[in-house]
C-alpha positions in Angstrom: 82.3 129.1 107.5 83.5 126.2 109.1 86.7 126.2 111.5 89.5 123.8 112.3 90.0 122.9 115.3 93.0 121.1 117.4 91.9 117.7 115.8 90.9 117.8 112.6 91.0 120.9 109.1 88.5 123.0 108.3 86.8 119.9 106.3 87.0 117.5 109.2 90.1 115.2 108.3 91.7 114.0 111.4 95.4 115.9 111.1 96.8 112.5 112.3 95.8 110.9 109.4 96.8 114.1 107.3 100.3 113.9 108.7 100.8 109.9 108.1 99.9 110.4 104.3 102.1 113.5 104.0 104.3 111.9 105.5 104.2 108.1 103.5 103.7 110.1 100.3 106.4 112.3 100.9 108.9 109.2 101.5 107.4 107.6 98.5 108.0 110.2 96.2 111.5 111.4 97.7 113.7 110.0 95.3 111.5 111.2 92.4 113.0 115.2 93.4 116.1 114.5 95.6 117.4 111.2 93.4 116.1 110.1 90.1 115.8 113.9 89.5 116.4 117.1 90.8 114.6 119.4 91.9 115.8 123.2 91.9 113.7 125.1 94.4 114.1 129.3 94.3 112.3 131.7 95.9 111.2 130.2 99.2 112.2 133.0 101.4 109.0 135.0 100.1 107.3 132.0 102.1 108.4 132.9 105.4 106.4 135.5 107.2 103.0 134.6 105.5 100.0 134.3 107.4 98.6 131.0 108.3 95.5 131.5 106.4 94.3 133.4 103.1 97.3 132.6 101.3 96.9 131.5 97.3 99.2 130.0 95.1 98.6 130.3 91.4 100.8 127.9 88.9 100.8 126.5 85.7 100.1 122.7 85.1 102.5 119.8 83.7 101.2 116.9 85.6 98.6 115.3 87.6 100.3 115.1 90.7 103.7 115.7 90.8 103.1 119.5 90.3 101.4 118.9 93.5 103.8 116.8 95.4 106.4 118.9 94.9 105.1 121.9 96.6 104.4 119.5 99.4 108.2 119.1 99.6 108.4 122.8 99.6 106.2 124.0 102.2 107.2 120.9 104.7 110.8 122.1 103.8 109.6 125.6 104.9 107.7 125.2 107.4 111.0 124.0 109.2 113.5 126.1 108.0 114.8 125.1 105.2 114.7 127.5 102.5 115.0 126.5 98.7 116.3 123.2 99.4 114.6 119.6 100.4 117.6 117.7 100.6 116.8 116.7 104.5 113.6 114.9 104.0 113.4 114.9 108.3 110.7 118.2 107.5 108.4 115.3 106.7 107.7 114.6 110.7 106.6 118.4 111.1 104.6 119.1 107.5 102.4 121.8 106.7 99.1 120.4 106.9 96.8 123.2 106.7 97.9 123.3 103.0 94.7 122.7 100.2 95.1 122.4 96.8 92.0 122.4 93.6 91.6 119.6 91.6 89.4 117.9 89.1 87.0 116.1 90.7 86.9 113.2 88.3 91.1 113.3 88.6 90.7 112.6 92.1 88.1 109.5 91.8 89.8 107.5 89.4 92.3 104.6 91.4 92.9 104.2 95.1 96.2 106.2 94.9 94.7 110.1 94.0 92.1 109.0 96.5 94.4 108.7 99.4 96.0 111.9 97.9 92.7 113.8 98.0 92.6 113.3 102.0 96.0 115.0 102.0 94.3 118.1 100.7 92.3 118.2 97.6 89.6 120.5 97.1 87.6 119.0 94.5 85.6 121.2 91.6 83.9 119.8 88.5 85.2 121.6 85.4 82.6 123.9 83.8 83.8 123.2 80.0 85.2 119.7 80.1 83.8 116.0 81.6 85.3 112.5 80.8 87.0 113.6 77.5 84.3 116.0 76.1 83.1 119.4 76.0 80.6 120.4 78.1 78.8 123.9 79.3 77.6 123.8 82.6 77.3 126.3 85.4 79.8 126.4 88.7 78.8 124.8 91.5 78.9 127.5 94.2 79.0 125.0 96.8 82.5 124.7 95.7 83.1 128.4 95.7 82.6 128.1 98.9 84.8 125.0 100.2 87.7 127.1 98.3 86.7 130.1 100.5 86.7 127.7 103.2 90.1 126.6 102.7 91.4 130.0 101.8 90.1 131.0 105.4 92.0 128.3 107.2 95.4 127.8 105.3 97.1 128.1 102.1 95.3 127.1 99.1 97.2 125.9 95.4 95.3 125.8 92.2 95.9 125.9 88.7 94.1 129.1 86.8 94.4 127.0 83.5 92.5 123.8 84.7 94.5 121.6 82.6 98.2 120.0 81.9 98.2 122.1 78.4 101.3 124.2 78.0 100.0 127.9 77.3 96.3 127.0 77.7 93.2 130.0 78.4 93.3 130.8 81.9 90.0 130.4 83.7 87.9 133.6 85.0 86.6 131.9 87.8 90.5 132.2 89.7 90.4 135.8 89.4 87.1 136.5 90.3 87.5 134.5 93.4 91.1 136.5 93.9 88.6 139.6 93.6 86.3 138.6 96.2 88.0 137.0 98.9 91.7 139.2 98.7 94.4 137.1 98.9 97.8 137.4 99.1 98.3 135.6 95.6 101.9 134.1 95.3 102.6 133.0 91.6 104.5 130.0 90.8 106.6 128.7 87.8 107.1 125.2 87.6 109.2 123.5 84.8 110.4 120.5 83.6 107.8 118.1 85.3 106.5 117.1 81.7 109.9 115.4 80.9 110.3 114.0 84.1 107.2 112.4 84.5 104.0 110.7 82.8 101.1 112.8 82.3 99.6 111.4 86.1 103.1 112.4 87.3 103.1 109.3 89.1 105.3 107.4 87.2 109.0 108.7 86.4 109.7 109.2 82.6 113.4 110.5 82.4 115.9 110.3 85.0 118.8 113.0 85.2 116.3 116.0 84.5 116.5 118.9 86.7 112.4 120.1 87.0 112.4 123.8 88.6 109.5 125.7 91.1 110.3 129.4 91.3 108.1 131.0 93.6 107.7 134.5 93.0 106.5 137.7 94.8 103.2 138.1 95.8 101.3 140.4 93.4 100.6 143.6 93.6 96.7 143.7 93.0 94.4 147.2 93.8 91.4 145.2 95.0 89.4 148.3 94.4 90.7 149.1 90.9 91.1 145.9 88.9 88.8 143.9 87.5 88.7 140.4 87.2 90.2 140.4 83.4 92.8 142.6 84.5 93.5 140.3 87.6 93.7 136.8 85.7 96.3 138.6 83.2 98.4 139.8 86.2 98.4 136.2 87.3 98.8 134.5 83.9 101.9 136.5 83.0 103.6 135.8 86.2 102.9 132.4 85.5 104.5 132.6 82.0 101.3 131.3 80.4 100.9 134.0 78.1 101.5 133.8 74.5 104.3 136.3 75.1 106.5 133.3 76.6 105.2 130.8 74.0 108.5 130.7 72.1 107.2 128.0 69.9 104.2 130.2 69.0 106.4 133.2 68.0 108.6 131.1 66.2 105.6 129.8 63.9 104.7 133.5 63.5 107.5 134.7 62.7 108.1 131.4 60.4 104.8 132.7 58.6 105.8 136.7 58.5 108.6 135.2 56.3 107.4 133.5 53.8 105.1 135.8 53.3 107.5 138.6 52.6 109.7 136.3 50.6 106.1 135.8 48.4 105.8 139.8 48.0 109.2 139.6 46.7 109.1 137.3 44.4 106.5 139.0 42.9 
């Protein structure tokens, strides 16, 4: 595996140029959490004493990028010792830049904007089950197995067990199996609110005066030796709140169902 060095991450981006686009995005999308909206930040303080490396946050999805930005905010914010807050934006001269995060690979080749973005971080994969709009079946690419690994083994990596924006969607195997192999400590976190706030590509601001919310949680407690993958991604998925427990809608409709069918038996 590949190291970093003084100069450059584990993937050979100069950190000078890391830390002007943290820095230039950061400014740009400031007022987006700390103005048009705000942001309410919890659970920071279980950031604190991690280690530098083999870290992996697991969240659910609402945007493109904003998602994404946001924890930016967060870890800059932490990694100078400010702890559920971001209202002194100076953390953006001292960012965390051994931070990686997955992402579509075609997300992150469409427009000169999510391109500069990518050199901030992005670990690019190519979903298995979905391409350009369509359905698809192909096998993973283990070269980017291992460029997760990589990152995993030189920072803190973010990705999204659900692979897409869709509230309540299945959460994908490969997460947990590479939770199984390579032992994490796996940090959940809740994020809410981004899909009223902004568009879909989270790059454009859609309602001003909401108030989007990260809670970052524990880190899980997982028996590497004990559970299996399917018990690992359900572990992660309920932290997350993307179960159909929390689907409040979904229970709703259920329920909805349950009574017109009694009120049927009864008429009868």
């Amino acid at each position: 595996m590949a190291k970093k060095n003084i100069f450059t991450d584990a993937f050979g981006t100069p950190y000078f140029l890391k830390r002007l686009i943290i820095f230039i995005l950061g400014i740009v999308s400031y007022r987006r959490f700390n103005g048009f909206n705000k942001l309410k930040i919890t659970g920071t303080e279980h950031l604190v004493d991690l280690p530098d490396s083999n870290v992996l946050f697991v969240s659910n999805h609402q945007t493109y990028f904003a998602d994404v930005a946001a924890m930016y905010h967060a870890f800059c914010a932490v990694n100078n010792g400010y702890l559920n807050t971001i209202k002194n934006p100076i953390y953006l001269l001292n960012p965390k830049i051994d931070f990686y995060y997955v992402a579509a690979e075609e997300t992150m080749n469409k427009g000169i904007l999510p391109k500069i973005f990518k050199i901030a971080g992005a670990v690019t994969v190519k979903r298995t089950w979905r391409a350009e709009g369509k359905n698809v079946n192909r096998l993973v690419d283990m070269s980017e197995v291992d460029n997760i690994m990589k990152a995993l083994d030189n920072g803190w990596v973010a990705t999204f067990p659900q692979g897409t924006t869709a509230a309540f969607a299945q959460g994908r195997r490969g997460t947990a199996k590479l939770v199984k192999n390579q032992r994490p400590i796996v940090i959940p976190i809740k994020i809410n609110g981004f899909r009223r706030a902004f568009d879909k590509k989270g790059l454009r601001v859609k309602v001003t005066g909401v108030k989007p919310t990260m809670e970052f949680k524990a880190p899980l407690e997982i028996d590497y030796d004990k559970e299996n993958a399917h018990e690992i991604l359900l572990k992660i998925m309920t932290a997350i709140e993307q179960t159909e427990d929390f689907n409040l809608l979904h229970n709703y409709d259920e329920e909805l169902k349950a009574k017109k069918l009694e009120q049927k038996d009864s008429n009868n």
